[in-house]
C-alpha positions as a printed NumPy array, in Angstrom:
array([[-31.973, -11.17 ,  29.713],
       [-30.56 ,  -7.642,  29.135],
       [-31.891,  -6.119,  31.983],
       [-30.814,  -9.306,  34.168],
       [-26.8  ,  -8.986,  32.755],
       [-27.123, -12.105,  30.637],
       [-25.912, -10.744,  27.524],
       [-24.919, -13.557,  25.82 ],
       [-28.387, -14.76 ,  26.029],
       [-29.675, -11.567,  24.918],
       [-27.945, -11.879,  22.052],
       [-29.036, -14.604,  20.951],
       [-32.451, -14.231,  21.112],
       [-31.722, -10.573,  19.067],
       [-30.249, -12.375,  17.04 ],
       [-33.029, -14.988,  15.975],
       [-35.526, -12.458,  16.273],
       [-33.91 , -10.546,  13.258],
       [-33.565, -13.73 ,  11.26 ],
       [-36.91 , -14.302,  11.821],
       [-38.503, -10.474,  10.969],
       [-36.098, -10.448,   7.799],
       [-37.583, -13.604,   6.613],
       [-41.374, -12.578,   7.511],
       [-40.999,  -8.761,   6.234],
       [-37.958,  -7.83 ,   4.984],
       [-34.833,  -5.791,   5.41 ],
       [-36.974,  -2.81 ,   4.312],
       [-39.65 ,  -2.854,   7.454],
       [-39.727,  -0.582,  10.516],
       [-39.956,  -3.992,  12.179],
       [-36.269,  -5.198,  10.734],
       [-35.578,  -1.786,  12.34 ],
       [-36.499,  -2.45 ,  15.873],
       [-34.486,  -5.477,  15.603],
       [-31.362,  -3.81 ,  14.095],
       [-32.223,  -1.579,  17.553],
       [-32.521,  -4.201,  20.241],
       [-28.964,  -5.871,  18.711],
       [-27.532,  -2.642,  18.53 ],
       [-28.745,  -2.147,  22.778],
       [-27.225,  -5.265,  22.989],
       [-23.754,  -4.767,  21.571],
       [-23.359,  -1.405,  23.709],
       [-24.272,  -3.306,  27.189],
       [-21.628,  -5.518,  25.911],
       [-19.232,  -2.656,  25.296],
       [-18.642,  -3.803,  21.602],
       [-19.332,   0.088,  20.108],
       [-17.816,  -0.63 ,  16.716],
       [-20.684,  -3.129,  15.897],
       [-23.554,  -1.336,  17.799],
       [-22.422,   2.144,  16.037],
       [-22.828,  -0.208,  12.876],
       [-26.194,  -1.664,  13.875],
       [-27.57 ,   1.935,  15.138],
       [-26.341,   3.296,  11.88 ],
       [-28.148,   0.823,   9.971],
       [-31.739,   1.081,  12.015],
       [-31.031,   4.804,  11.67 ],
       [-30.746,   4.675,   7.644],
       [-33.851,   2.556,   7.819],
       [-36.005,   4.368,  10.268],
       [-35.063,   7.547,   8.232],
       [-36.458,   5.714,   5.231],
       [-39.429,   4.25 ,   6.619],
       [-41.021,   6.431,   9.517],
       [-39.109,   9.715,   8.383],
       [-36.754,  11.731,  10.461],
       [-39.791,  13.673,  12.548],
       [-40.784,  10.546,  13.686],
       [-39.946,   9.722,  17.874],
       [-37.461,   6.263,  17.356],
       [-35.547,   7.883,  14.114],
       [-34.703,  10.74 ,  17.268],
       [-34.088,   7.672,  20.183],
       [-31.976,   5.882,  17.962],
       [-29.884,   9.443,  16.539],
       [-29.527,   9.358,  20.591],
       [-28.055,   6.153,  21.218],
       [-26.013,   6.613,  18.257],
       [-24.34 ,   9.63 ,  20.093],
       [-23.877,   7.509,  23.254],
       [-22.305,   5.024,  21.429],
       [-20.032,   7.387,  19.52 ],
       [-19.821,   9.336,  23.229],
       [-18.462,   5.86 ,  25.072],
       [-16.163,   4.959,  22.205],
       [-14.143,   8.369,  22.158],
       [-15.683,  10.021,  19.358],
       [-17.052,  12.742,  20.979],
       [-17.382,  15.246,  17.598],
       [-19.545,  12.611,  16.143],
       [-21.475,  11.947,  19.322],
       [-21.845,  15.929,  20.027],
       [-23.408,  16.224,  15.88 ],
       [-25.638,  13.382,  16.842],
       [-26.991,  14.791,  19.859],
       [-27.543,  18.473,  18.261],
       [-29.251,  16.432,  15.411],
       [-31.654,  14.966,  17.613],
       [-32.48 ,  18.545,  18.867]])
């Protein structure tokens, strides 16, 4: 639904999909963190950067925590966490992010 424009939709179905992984494995599981991901994709397409710079912060902490900071999504999500920052105006932020993922 994303890809098609259907965000609501997306959203939803984000939604119930992180319900459902938090209940199965935890808020501590590189799983949770894909999740915390897709929502956070979700929320930027939607142009609401305050909660997917919360989101992308929070998959970032976990991803850190779980797969390590060499690892290749704890780098794509730094990324889309300077995007985010980027698009909202808060281009220091966005610039450390992108040097981090470097």
């Amino acid at each position: 639904y994303l890809k098609q424009g259907l965000y609501d939709k997306a959203k939803l179905i984000y939604e119930k999909d992180k319900t459902l992984i938090l209940a199965k494995y935890g808020e501590k599981h590189p799983q949770y963190a894909s999740c915390l991901h897709n929502l956070a994709n979700c929320y930027e397409h939607i142009g609401n950067y305050t909660e997917a710079e919360k989101l992308y912060n929070s998959c970032l902490q976990l991803r850190k925590n779980t797969l390590g900071m060499e690892h290749p999504e704890y780098s794509r999500t730094l990324s889309n966490l300077a995007r985010v920052c980027h698009a909202s105006g808060q281009y220091e932020k966005a610039y450390a992010y992108w040097k981090e993922t470097l």
